[in-house]
C-alpha positions as CSV (number, residue, x, y, z in Angstrom):
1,X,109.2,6.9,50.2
2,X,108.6,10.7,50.1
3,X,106.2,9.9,46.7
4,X,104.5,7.4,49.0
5,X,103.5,9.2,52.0
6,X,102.4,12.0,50.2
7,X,99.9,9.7,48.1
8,X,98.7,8.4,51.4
9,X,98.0,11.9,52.5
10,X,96.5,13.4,49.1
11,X,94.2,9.7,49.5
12,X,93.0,10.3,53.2
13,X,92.4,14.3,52.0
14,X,90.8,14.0,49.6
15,X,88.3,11.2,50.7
16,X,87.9,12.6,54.4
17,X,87.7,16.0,53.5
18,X,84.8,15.3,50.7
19,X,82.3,13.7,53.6
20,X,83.7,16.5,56.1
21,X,82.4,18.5,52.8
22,X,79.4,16.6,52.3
23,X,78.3,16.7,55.6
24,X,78.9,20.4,57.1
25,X,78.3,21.9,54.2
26,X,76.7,20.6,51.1
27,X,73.9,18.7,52.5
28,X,72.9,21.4,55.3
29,X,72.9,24.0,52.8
30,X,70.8,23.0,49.9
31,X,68.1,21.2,52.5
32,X,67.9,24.4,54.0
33,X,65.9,26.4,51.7
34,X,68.6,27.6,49.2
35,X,66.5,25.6,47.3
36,X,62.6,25.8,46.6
37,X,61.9,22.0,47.0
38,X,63.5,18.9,48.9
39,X,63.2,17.5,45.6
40,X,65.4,19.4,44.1
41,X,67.7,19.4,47.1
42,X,67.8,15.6,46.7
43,X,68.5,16.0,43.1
44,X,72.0,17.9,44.3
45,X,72.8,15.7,47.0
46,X,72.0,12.4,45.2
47,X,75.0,12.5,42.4
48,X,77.3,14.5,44.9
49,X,77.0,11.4,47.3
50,X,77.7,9.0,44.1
51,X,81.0,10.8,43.3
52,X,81.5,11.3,47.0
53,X,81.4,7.4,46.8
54,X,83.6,6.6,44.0
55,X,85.9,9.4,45.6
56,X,86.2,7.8,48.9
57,X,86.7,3.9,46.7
58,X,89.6,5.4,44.3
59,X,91.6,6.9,47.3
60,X,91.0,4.3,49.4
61,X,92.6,1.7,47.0
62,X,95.0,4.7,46.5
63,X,95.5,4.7,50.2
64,X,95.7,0.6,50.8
65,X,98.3,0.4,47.9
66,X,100.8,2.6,49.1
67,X,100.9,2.4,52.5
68,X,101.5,-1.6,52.2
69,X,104.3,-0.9,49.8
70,X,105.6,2.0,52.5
71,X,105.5,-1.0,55.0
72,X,107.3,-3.2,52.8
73,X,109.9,-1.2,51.7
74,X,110.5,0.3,55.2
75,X,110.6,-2.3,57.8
76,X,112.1,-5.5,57.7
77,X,109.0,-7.3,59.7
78,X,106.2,-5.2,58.1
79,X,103.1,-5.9,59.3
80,X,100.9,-5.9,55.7
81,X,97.3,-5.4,57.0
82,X,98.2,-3.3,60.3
83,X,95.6,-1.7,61.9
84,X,95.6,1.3,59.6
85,X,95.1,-1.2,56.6
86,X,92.4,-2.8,58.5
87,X,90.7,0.2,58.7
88,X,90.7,1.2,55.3
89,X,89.9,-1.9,54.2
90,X,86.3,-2.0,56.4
91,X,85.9,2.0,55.2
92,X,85.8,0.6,51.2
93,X,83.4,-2.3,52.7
94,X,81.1,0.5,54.1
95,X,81.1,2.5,51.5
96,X,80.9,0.0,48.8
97,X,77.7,-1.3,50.7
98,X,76.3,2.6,50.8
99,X,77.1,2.9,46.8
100,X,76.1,-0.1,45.7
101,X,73.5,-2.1,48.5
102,X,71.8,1.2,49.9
103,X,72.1,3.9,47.6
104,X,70.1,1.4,44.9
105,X,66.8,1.2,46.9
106,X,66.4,4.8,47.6
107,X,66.9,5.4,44.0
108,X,63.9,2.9,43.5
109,X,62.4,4.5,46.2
110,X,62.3,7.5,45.0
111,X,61.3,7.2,41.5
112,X,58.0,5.0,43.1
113,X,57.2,7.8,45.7
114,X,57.5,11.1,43.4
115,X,57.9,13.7,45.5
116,X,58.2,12.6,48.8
117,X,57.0,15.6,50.8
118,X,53.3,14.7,49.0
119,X,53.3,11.7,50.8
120,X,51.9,10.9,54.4
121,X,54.4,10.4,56.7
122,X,53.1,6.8,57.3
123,X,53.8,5.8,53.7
124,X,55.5,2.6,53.4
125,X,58.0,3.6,51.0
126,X,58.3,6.8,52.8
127,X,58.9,5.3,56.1
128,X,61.7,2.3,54.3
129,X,63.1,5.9,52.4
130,X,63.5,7.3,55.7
131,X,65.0,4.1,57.1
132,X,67.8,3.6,54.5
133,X,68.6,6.9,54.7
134,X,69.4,6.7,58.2
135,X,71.4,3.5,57.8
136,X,73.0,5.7,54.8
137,X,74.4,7.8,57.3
138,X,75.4,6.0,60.2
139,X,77.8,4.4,57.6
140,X,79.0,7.6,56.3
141,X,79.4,8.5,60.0
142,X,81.0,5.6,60.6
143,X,83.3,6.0,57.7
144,X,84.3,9.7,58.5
145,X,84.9,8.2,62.1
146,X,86.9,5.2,61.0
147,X,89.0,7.7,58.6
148,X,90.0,10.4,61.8
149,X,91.4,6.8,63.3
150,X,93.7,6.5,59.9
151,X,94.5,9.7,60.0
152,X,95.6,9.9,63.7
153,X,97.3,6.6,62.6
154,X,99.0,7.9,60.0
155,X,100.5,10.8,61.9
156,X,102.1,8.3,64.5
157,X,103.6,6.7,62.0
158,X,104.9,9.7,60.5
159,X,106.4,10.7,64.1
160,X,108.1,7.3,64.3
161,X,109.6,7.4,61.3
């Protein structure tokens, strides 16, 4: 049980702590000037959000697995897709639709536009750029939201047990 839990906490660490990461610091630090171009600021932050990604997936499954075998193994009416569960399981949706629906057509994007500061700001594909990345995060918002839920979740269930 002990080997459970903890995998359920090293899971939601790990993949709420990387956006916390991502968010307060990585991003707002090469965007704001550490760098000499956006470009190359993208260039960081592009990959980082792809492992970011694939971070958040692996301890989510991570996450999903254990805590329905903690359920099954410690109540005799467990409840497989509780709330928690739920939650985790609409965080891999989001983030599987950022990795693999969004993240595709500003890559596209991108390579079409160059650097993007050298176009007008009216630009289609700089104005559908700007759009996606504003869907791109409200879903990591919504994620990072979602997983403070799961965590708060997770410590109720600690206290109850």
């Amino acid at each position: 049980m002990t080997a459970l839990r903890t995998l359920m906490l090293l899971a939601l660490i790990v993949w709420i702590g990387g956006i916390i990461f991502f968010v307060a610091v990585l991003a707002p630090v090469v965007f704001s000037g550490v760098l000499p171009t956006r470009e190359l600021a993208g260039n960081v932050v592009n990959p980082s959000l792809t492992r970011l990604h694939w971070m958040g997936l692996i301890s989510g499954l991570i996450f999903l697995n254990c805590s329905i075998f903690y359920n099954l193994s410690k109540y005799v009416h467990p409840k497989i897709f509780a709330p928690m569960q739920i939650l985790v399981v609409l965080m891999l949706a989001l983030t599987a639709i950022s990795q693999f629906g969004i993240a595709p057509k500003m890559h596209v994007l991108r390579a079409e536009m160059g650097t993007i500061d050298n176009l007008p700001q009216d630009d289609p594909r700089r104005v559908e750029f700007n759009r996606l990345h504003e869907r791109s995060t409200q879903v990591e918002g919504t994620v990072l939201l979602m997983g403070l839920v799961v965590v708060v979740l997770t410590a109720r269930q600690a206290t109850r047990s």
